[in-house]
TORTOR-701201 format. One line per 8 residues: number of its first residue (from 1); their letters; for each residue y, x, z of N, C-alpha, C. Coordinates in pm, 1 decimal. Example, Ala and Ser with C-alpha at 12.3 -4.5 7.8 and 13.67 -1.06 7.14 Angstrom:
<recs>
1) as) -569.0/1319.0/780.0/-450.0/1230.0/780.0/-330.0/1320.0/780.0  -225.0/1285.0/708.0/-106.0/1367.0/714.0/3.0/1290.0/787.0
</recs>
This chain:
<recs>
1) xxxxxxxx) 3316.8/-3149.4/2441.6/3292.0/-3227.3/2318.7/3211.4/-3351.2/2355.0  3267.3/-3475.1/2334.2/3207.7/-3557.7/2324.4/3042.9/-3607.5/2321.7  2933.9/-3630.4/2364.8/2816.1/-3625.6/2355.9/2772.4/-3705.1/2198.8  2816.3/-3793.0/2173.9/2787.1/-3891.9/2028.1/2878.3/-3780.9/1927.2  2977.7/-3641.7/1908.3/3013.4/-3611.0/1836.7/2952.2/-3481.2/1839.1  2850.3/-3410.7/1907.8/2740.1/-3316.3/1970.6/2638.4/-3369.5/1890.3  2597.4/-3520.0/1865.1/2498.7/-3500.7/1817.2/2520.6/-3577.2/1696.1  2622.6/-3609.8/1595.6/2675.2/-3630.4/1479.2/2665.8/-3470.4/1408.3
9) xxxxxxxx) 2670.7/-3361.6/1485.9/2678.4/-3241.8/1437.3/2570.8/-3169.3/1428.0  2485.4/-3203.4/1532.7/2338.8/-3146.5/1538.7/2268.0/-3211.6/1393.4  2314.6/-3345.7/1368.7/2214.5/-3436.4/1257.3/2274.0/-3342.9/1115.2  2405.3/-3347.5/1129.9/2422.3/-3266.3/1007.8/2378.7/-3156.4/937.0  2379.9/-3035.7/1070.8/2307.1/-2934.4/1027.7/2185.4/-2924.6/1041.5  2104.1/-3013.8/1087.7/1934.5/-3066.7/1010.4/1910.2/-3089.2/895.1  2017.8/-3201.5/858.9/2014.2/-3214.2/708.6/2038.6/-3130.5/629.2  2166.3/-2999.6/659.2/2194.3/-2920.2/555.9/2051.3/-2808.1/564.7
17) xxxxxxxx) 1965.3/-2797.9/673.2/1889.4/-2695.1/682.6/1762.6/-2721.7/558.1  1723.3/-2900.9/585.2/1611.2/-2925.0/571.0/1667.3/-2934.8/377.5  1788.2/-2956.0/315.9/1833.1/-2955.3/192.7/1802.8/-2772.8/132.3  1822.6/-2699.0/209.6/1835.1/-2569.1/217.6/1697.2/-2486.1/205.5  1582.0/-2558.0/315.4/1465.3/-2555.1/271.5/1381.6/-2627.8/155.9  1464.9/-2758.5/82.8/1350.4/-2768.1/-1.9/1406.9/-2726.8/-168.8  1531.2/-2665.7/-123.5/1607.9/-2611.5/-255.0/1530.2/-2467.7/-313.0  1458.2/-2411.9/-197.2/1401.0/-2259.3/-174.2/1277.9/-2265.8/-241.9
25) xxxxxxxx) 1180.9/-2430.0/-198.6/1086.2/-2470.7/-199.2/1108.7/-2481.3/-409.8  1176.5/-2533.4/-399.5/1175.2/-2537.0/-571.0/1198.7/-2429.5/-626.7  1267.2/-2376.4/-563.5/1314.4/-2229.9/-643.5/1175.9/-2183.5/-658.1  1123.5/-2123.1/-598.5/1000.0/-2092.6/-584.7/881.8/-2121.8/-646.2  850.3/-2277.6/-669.2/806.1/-2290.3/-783.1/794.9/-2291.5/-881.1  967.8/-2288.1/-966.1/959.3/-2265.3/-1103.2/996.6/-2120.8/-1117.7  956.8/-2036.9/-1035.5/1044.0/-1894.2/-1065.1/932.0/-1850.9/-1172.9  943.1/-1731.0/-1265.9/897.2/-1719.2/-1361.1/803.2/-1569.1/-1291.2
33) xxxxxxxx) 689.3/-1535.1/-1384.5/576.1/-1461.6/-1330.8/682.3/-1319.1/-1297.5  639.7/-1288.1/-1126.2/649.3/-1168.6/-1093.8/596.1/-1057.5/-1166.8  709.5/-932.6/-1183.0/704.3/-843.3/-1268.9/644.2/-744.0/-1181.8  584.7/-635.6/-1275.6/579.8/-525.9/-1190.4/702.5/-424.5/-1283.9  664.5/-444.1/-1407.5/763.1/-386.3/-1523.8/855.9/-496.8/-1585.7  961.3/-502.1/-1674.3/979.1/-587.4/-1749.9/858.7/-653.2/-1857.8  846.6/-769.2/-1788.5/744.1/-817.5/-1894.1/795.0/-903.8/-2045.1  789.1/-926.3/-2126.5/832.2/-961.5/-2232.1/769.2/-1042.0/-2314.4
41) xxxxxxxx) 780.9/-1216.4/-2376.9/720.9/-1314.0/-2440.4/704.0/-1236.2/-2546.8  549.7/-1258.8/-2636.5/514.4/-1212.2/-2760.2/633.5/-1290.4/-2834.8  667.4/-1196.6/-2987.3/755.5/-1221.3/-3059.3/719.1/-1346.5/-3118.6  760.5/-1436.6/-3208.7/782.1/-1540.0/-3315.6/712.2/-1490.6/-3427.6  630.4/-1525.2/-3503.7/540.9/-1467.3/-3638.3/658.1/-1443.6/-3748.1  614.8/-1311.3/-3782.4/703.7/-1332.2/-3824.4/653.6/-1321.1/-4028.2  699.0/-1304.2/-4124.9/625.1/-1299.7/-4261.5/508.9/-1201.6/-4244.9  418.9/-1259.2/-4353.1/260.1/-1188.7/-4335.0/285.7/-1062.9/-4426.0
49) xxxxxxxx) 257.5/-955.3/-4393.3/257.6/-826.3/-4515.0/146.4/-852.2/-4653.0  176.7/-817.4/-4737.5/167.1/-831.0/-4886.7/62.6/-683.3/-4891.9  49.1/-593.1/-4793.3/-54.4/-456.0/-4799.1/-182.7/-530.3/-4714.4  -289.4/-567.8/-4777.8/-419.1/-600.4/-4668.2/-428.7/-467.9/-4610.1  -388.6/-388.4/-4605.1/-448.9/-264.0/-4559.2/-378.4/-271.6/-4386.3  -209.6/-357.2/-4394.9/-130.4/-359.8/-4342.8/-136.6/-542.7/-4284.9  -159.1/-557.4/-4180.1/-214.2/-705.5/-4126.6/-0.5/-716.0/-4078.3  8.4/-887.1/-4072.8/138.4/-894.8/-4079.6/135.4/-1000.6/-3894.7
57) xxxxxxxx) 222.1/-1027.9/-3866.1/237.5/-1133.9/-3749.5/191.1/-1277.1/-3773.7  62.2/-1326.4/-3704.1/19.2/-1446.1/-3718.3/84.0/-1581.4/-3642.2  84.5/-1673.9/-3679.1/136.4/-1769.9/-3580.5/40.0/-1780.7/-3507.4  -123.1/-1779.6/-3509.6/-244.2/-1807.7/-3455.5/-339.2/-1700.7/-3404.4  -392.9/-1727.6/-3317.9/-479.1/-1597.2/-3312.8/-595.3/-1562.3/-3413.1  -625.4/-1443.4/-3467.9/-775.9/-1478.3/-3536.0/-871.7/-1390.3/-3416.5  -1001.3/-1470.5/-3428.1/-1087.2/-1433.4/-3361.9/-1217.6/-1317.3/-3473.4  -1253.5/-1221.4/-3372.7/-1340.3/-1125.3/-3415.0/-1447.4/-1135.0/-3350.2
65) xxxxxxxx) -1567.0/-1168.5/-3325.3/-1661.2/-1202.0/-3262.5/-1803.9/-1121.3/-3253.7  -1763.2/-1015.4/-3357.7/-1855.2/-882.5/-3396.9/-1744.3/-723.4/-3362.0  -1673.9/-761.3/-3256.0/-1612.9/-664.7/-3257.1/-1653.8/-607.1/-3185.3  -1703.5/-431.7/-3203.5/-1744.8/-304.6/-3129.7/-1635.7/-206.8/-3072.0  -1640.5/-145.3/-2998.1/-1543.5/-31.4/-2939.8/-1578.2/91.9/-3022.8  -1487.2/186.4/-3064.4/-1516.7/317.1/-3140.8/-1467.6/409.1/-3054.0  -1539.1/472.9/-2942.9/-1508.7/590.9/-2863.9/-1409.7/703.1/-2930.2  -1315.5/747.9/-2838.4/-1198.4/800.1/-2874.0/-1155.7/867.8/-2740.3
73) xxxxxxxx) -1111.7/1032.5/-2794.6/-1058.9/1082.4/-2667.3/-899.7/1017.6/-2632.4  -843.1/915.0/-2695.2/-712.6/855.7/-2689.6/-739.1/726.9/-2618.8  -850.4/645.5/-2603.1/-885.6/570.3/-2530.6/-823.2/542.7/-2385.7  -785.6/465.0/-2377.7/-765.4/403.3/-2239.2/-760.8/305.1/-2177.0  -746.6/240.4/-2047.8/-771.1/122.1/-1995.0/-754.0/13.0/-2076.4  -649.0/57.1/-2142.3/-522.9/-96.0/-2186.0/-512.7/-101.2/-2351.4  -580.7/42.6/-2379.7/-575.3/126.7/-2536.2/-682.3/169.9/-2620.9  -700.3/36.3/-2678.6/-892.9/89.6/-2752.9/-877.9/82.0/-2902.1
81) xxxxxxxx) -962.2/229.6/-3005.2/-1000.8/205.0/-3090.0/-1103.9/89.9/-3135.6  -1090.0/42.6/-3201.3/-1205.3/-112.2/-3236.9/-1225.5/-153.1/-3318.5  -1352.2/-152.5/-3398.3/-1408.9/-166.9/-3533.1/-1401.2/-331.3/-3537.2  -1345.9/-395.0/-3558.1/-1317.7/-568.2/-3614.3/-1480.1/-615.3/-3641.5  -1453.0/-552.0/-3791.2/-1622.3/-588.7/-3915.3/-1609.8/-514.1/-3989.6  -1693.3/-533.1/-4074.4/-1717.6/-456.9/-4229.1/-1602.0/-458.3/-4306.2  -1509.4/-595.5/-4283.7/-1398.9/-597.6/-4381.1/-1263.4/-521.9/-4339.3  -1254.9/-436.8/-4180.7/-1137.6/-392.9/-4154.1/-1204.6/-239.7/-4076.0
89) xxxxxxxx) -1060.2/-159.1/-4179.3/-1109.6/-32.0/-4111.6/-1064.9/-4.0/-3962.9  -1092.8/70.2/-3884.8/-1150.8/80.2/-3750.0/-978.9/106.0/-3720.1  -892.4/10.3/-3592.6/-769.9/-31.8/-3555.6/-749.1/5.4/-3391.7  -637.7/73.1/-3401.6/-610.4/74.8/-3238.4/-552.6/-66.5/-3158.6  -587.9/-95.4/-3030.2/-510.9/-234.2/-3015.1/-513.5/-227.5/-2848.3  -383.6/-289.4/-2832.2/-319.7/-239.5/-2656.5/-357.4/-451.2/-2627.8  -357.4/-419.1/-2496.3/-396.0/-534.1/-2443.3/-261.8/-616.9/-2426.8  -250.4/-753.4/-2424.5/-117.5/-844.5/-2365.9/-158.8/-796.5/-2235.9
97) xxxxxxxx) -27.3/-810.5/-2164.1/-35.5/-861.2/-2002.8/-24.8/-703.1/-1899.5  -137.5/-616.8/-1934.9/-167.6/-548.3/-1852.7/-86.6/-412.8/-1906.2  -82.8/-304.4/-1784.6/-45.8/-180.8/-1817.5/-163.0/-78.0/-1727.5  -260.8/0.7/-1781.2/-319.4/76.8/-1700.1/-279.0/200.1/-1689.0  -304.4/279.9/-1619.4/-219.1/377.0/-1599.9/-285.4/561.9/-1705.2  -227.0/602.8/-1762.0/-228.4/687.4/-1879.3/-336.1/783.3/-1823.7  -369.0/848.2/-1922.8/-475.3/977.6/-1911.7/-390.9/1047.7/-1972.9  -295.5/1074.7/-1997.2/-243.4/1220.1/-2092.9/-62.7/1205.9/-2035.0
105) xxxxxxxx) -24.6/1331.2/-2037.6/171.0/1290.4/-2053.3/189.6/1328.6/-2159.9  157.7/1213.3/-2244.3/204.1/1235.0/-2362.4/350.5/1141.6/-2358.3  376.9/1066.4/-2270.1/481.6/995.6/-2206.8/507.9/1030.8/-2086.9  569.9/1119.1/-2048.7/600.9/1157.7/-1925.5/668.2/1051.2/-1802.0  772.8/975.5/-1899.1/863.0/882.7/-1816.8/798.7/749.6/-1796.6  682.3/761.4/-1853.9/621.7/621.2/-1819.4/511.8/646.7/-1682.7  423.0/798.3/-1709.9/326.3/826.4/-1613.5/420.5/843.9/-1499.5  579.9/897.9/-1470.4/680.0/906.4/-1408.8/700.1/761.1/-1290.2
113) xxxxxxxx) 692.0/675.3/-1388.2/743.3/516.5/-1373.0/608.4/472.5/-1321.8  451.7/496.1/-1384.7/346.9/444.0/-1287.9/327.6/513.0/-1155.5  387.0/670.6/-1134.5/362.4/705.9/-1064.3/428.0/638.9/-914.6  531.9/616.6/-927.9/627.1/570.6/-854.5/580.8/421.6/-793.0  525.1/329.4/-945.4/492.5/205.3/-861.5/432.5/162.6/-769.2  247.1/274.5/-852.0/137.2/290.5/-736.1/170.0/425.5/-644.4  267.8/462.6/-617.0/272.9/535.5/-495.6/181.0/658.1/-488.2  185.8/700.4/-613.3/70.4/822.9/-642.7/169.2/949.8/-695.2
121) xxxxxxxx) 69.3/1083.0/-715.5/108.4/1177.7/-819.6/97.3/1184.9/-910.9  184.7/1208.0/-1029.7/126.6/1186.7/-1138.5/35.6/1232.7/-1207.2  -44.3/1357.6/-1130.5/-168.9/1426.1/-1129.5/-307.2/1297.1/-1085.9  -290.7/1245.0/-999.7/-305.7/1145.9/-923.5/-344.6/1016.0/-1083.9  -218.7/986.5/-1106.4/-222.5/890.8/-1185.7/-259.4/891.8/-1260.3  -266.2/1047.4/-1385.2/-382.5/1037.5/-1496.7/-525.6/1083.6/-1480.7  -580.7/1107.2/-1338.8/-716.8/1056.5/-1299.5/-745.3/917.4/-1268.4  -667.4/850.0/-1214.4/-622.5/688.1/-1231.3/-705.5/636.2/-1372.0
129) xxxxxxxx) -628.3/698.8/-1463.5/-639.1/647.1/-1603.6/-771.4/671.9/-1653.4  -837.9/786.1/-1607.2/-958.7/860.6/-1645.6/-1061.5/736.8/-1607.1  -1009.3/758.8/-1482.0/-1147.6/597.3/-1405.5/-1139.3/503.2/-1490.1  -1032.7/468.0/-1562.4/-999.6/320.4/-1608.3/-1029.5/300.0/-1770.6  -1022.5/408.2/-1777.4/-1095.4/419.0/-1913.3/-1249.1/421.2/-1937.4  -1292.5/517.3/-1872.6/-1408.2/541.1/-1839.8/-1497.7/387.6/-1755.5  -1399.7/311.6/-1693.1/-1470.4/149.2/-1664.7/-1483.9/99.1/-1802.7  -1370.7/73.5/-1860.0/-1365.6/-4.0/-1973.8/-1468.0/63.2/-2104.4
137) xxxxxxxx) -1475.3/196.4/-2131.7/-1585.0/203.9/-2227.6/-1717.0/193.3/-2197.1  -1731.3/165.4/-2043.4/-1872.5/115.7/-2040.2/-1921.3/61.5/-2007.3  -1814.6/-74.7/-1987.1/-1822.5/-208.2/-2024.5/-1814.3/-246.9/-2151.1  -1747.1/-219.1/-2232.5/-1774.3/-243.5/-2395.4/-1921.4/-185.4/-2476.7  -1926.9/-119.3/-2381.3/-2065.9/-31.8/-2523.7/-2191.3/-111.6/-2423.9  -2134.6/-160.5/-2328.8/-2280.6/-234.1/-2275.1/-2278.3/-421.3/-2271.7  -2172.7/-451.2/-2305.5/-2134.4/-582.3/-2312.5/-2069.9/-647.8/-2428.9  -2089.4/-761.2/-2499.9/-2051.8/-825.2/-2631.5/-1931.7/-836.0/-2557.4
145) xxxxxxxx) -1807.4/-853.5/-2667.7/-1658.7/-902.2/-2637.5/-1660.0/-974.6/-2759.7  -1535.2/-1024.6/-2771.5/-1453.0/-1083.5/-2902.0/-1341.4/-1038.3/-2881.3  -1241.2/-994.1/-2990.0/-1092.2/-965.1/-2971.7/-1041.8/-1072.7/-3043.9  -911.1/-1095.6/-2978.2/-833.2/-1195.5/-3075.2/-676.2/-1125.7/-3093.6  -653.9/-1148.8/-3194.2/-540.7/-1108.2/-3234.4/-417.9/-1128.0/-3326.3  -308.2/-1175.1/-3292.3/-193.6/-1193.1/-3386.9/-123.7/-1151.1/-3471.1  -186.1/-985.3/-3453.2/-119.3/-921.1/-3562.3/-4.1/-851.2/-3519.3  65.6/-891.4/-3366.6/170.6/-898.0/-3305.6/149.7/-683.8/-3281.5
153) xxxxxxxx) 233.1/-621.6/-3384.4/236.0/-470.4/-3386.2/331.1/-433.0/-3222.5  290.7/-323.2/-3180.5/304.0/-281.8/-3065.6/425.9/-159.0/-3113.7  599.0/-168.1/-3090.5/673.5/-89.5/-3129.6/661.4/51.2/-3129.4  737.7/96.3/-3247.0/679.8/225.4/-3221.6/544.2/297.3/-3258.5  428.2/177.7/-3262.7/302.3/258.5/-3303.3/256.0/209.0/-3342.0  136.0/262.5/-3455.0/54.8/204.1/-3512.0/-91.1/116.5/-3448.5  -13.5/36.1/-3355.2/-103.4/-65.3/-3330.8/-94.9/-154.7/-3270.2  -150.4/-249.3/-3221.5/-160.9/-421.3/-3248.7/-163.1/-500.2/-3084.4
161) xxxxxxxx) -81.5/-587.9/-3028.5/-148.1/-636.4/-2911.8/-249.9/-741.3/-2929.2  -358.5/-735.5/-2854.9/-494.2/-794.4/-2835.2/-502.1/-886.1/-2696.4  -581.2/-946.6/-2700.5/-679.9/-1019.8/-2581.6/-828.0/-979.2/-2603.5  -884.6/-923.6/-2515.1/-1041.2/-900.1/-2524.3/-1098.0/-999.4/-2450.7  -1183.1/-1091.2/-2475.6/-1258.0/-1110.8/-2407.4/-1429.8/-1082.9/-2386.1  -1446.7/-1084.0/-2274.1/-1611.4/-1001.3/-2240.5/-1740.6/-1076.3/-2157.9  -1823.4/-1096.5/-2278.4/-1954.8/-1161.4/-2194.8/-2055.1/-1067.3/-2094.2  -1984.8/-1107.4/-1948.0/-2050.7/-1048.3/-1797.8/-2119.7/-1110.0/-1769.2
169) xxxxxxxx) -2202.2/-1092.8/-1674.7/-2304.9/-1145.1/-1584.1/-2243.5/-1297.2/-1533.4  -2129.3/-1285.7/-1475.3/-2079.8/-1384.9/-1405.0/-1976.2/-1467.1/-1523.4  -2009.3/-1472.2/-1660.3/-1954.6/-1545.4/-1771.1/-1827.1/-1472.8/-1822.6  -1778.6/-1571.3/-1935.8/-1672.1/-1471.9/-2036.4/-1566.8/-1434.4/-1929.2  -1526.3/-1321.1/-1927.4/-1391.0/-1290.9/-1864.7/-1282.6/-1206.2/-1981.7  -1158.0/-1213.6/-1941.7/-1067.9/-1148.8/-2051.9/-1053.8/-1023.9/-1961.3  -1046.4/-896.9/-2061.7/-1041.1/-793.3/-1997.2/-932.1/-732.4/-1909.7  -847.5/-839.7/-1928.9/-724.6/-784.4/-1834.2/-790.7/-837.9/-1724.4
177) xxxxxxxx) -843.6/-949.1/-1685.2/-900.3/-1010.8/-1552.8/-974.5/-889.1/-1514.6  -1037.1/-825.5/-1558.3/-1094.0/-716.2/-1487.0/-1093.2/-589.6/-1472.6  -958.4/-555.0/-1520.4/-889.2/-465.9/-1484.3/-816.7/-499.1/-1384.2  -727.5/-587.5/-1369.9/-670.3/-646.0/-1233.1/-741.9/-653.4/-1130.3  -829.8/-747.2/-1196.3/-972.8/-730.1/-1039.9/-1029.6/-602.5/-1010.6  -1038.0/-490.6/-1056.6/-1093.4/-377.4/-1000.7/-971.6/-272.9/-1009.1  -820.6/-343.8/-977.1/-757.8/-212.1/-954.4/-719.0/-139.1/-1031.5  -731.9/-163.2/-1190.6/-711.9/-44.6/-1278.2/-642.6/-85.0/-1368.8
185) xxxxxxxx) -529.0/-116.1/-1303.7/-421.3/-160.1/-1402.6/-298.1/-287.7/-1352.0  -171.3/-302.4/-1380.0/-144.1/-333.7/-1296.1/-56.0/-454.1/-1419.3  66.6/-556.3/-1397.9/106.8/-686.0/-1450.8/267.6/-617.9/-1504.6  257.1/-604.1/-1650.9/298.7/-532.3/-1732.7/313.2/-564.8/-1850.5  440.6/-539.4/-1944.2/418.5/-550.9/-2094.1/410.4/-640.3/-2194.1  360.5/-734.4/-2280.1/361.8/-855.9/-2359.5/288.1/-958.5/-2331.8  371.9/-1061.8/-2305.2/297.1/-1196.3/-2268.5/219.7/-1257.5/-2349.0  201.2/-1369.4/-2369.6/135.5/-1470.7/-2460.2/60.9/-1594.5/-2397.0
193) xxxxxxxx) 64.0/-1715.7/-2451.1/16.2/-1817.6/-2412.4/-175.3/-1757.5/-2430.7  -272.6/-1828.2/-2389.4/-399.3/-1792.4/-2407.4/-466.7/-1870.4/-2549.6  -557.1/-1792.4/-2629.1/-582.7/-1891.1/-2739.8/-620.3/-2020.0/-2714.2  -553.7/-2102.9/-2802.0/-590.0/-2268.8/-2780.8/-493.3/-2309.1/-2672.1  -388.1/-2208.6/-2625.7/-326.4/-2302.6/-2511.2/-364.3/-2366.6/-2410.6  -496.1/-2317.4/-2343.5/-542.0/-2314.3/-2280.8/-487.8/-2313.8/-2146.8  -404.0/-2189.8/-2121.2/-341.1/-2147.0/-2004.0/-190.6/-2108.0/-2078.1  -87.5/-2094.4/-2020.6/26.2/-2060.0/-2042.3/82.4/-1954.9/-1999.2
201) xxxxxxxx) 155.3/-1793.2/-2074.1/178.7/-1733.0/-1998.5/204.3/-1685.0/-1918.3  284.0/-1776.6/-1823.8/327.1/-1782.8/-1698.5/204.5/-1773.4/-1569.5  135.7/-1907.5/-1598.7/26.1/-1921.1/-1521.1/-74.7/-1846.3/-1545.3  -100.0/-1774.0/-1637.0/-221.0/-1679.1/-1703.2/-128.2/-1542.9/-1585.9  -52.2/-1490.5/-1604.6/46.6/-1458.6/-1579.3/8.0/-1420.5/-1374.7  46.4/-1512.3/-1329.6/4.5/-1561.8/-1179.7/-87.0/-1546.8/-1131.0  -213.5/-1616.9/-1198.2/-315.2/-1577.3/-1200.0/-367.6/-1404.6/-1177.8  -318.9/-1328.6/-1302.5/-315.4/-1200.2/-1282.8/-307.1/-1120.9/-1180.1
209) xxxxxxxx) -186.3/-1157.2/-1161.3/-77.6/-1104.7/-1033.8/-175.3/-1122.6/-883.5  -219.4/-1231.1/-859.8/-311.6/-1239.4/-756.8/-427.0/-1183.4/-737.8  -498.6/-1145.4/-885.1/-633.5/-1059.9/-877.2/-569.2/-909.3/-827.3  -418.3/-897.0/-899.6/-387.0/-753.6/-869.7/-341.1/-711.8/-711.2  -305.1/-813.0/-653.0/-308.0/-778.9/-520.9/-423.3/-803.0/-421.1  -510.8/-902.6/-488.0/-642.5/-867.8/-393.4/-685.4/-744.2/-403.3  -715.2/-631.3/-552.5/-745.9/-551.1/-561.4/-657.4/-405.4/-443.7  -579.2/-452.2/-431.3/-476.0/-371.5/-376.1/-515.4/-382.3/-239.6
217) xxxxxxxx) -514.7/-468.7/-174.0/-569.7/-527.7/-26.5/-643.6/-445.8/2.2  -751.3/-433.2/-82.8/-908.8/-370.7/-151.1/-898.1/-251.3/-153.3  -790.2/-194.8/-134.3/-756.0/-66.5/-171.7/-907.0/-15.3/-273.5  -851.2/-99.6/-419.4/-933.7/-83.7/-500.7/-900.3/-5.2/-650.2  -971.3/58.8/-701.3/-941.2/135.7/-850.9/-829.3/256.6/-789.5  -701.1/260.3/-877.1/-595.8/343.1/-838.1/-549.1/272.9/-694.6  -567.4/163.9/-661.5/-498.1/137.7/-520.3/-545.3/246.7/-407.3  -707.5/279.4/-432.4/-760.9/345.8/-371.5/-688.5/484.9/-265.6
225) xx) -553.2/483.1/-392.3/-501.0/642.4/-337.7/-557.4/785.9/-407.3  -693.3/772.0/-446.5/-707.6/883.9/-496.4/-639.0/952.3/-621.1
</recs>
């Protein structure tokens, strides 16, 4: 082969390589937040219910800023009873974002499905849940939060997805951040932009995902193995 038609061919497949690498390079950036489960955008508001007793889908978040935890043997990482105020009787409410792993089989196919992800037993996994509960109620009964909430009902049950956030030592954090960061709970379940639009689900999202694998590194919370 010709030497000038040797290297007409070499230039080509540089170019198709280096087209090839920055096609990957984009892909990559707009790919949408790594799952651990199917994760799913909060719904569209939808009409407000006509029962105050019965809160309806907000377009906005409302903020609670006197909100207390009400200890509950149903309690869990991701799953808290929570007294609002004076004006609302005491509401169960599951977190956006996160999934921690259960204390009860009262869902078998889900403790089934965590068991499998974190590489545990499912004996294993609802002591998992025990720790993670047991973090989270005592961080609430020793630390102010605010909940915010849309109203956005959680299928199936009588209750609500939330954002907690929690005044720590080291400033406000949302409680999924620290469940991720210590391992006890993993990137799961209903999205949502952050109040005020702040952050966007995606990147709120990412964010997550990275505390949850440092924790993991860490062989931290359930990463631990135990």
């Amino acid at each position: 082969m010709p030497f000038r038609e040797t290297l007409l061919n070499l230039a080509i497949t540089l170019v198709l390589v280096l087209i090839i690498t920055l096609v990957a390079i984009l892909l990559k950036e707009s790919r949408p937040v790594e799952k651990a489960i199917p994760i799913t955008r909060a719904a569209a508001a939808g009409p407000v219910s006509t029962d105050p007793a019965l809160p309806g889908p907000r377009a906005e978040f409302e903020v609670f800023p006197k909100a207390r935890l009400v200890e509950s043997k149903n309690n869990e990482g991701d799953t808290l009873r929570i007294k609002l105020d004076d004006q609302h009787d005491e509401m169960v409410f599951s977190l956006y974002f996160v999934d921690a792993p259960d204390i009860a089989l009262t869902h078998p196919q889900r403790v089934q499905e965590q068991a499998r992800y974190f590489g545990l037993t499912q004996d294993q996994i609802l002591k998992a849940g025990g720790r993670a509960a047991e973090y989270v109620t005592k961080l609430l009964k020793e630390r102010p939060f605010v909940v915010f909430t849309r109203w956005e009902p959680v299928p199936d049950r009588s209750r609500y997805y939330a954002l907690v956030l929690v005044e720590t030592e080291n400033g406000k954090n949302y409680l999924a951040d620290l469940l991720m960061k210590h391992g006890h709970a993993r990137l799961a379940g209903v999205t949502c932009d952050l109040p005020g639009k702040v952050q966007g689900a995606d990147d709120y999202g990412r964010y997550l995902l990275d505390l949850g694998k440092a924790a993991r590194t860490a062989k931290l919370g359930v990463w631990s193995g135990q």
